[in-house]
OpenMM code with the backbone's topology and positions (N, CA, C; nanometers):
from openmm import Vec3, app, unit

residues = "UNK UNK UNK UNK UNK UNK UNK UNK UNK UNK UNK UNK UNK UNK UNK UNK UNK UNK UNK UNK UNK UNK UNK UNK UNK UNK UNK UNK UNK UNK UNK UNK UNK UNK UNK UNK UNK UNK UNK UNK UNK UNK UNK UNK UNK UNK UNK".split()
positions = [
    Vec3(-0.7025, 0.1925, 1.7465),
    Vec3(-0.7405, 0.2194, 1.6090),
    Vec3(-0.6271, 0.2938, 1.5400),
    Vec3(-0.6209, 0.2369, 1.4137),
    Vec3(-0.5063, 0.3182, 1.3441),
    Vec3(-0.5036, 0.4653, 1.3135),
    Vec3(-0.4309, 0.5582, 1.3282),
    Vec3(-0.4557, 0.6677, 1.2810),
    Vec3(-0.4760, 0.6943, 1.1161),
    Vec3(-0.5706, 0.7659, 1.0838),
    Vec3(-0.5915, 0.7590, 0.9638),
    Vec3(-0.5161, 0.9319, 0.9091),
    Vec3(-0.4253, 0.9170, 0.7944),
    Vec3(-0.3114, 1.0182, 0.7820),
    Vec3(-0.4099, 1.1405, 0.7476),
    Vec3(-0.4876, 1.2435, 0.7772),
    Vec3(-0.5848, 1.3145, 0.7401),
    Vec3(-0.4931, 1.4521, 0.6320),
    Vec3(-0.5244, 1.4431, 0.5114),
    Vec3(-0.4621, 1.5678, 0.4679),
    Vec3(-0.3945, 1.4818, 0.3257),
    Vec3(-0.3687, 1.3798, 0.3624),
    Vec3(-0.2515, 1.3270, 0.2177),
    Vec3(-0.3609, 1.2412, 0.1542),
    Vec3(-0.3010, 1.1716, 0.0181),
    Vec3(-0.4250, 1.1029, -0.0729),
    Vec3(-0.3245, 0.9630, -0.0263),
    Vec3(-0.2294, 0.9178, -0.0084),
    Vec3(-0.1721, 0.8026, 0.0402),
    Vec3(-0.0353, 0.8115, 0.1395),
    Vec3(-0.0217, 0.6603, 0.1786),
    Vec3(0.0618, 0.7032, 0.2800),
    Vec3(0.1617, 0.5499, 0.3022),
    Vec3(0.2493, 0.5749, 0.2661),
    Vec3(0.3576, 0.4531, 0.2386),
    Vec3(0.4657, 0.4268, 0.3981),
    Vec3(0.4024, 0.3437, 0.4632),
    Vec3(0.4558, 0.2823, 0.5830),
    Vec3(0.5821, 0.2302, 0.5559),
    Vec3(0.5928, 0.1028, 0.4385),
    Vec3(0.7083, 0.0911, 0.4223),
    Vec3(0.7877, 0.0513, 0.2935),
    Vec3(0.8675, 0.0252, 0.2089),
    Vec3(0.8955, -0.0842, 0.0966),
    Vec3(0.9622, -0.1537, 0.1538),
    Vec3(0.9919, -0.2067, 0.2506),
    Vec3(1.1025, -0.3318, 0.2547),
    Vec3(1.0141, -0.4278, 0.3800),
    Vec3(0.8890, -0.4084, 0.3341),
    Vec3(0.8419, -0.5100, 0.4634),
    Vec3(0.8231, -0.6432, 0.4097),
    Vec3(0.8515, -0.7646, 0.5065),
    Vec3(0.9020, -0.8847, 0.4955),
    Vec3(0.7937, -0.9514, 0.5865),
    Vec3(0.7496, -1.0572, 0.4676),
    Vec3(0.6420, -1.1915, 0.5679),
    Vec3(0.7452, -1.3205, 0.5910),
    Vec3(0.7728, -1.3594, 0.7350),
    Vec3(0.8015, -1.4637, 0.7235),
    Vec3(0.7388, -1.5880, 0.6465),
    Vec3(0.8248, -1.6921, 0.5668),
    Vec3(0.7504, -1.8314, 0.4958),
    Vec3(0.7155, -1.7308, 0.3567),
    Vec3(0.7021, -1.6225, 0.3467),
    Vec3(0.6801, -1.5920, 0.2094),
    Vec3(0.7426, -1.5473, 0.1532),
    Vec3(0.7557, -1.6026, -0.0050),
    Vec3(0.8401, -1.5692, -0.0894),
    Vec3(0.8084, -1.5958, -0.2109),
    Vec3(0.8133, -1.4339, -0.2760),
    Vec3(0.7343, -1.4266, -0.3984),
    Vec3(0.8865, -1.4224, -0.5216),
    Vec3(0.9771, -1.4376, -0.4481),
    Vec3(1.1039, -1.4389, -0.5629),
    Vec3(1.2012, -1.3229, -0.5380),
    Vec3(1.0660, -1.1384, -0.4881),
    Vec3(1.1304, -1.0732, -0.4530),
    Vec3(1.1791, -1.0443, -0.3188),
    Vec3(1.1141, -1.1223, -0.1912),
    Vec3(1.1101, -1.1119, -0.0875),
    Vec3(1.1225, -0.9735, -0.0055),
    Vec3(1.0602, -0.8976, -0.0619),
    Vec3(1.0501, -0.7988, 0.0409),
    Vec3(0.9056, -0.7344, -0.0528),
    Vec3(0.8263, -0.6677, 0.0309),
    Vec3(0.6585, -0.5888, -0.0309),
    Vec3(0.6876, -0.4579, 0.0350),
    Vec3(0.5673, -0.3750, -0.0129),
    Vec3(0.5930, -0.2256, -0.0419),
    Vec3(0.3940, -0.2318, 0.0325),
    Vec3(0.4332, -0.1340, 0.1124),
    Vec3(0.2809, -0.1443, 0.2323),
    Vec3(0.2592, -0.0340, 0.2124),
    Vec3(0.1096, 0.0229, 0.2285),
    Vec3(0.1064, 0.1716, 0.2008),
    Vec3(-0.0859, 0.1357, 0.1900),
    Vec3(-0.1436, 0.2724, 0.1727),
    Vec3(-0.2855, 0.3206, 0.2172),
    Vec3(-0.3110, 0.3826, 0.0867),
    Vec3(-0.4077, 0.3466, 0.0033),
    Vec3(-0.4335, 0.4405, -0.0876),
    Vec3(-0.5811, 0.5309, -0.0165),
    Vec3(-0.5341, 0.6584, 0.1186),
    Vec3(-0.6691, 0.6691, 0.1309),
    Vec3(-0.7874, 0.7676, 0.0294),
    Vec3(-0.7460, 0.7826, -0.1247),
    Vec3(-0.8326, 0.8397, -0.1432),
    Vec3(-0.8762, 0.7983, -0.2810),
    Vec3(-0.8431, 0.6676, -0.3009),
    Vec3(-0.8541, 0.6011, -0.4926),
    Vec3(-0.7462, 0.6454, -0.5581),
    Vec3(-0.6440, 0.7785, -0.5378),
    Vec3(-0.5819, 0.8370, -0.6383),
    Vec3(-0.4743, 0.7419, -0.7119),
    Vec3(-0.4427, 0.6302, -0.6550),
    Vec3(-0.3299, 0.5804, -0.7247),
    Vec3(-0.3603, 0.4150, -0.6860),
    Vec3(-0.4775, 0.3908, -0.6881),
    Vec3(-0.5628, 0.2706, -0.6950),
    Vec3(-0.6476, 0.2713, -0.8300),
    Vec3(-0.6424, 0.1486, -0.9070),
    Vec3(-0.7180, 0.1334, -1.0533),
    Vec3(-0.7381, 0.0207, -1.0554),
    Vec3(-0.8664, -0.0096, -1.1517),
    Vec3(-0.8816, -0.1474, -1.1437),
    Vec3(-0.9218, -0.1306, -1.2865),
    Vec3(-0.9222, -0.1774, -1.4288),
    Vec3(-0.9195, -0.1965, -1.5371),
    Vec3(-0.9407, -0.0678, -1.6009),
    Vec3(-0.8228, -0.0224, -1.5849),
    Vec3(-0.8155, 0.1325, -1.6282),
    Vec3(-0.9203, 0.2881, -1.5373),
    Vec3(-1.0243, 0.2227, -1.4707),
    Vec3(-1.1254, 0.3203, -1.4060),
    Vec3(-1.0402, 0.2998, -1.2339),
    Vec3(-1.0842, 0.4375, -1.1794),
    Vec3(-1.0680, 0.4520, -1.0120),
    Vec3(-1.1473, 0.3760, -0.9640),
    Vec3(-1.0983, 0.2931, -0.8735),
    Vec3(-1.2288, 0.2145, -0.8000),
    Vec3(-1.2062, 0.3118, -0.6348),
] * unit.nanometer
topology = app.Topology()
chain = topology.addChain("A")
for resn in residues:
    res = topology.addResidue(resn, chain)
    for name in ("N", "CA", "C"):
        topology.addAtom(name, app.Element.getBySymbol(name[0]), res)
């Protein structure tokens, strides 16, 4: 089971992680945990 980062509101594993076969133009994604809503939104409200 993953450790869950206890203490922070998110937690950014990596920006340069790469899916093989995918390619969005920028080829590299940005991975990370929002564990507490703080910097997750969905039409202006915290989900």
């Amino acid at each position: 089971m993953a450790q869950k980062n206890e203490g922070y509101a998110a937690w950014q594993w990596s920006s340069l992680l790469t899916i093989p076969g995918v390619d969005i133009g920028v080829g590299v994604f940005d991975i990370n945990a929002d564990y507490t809503g703080r910097f997750t939104s969905s039409g202006g409200k915290t989900v």
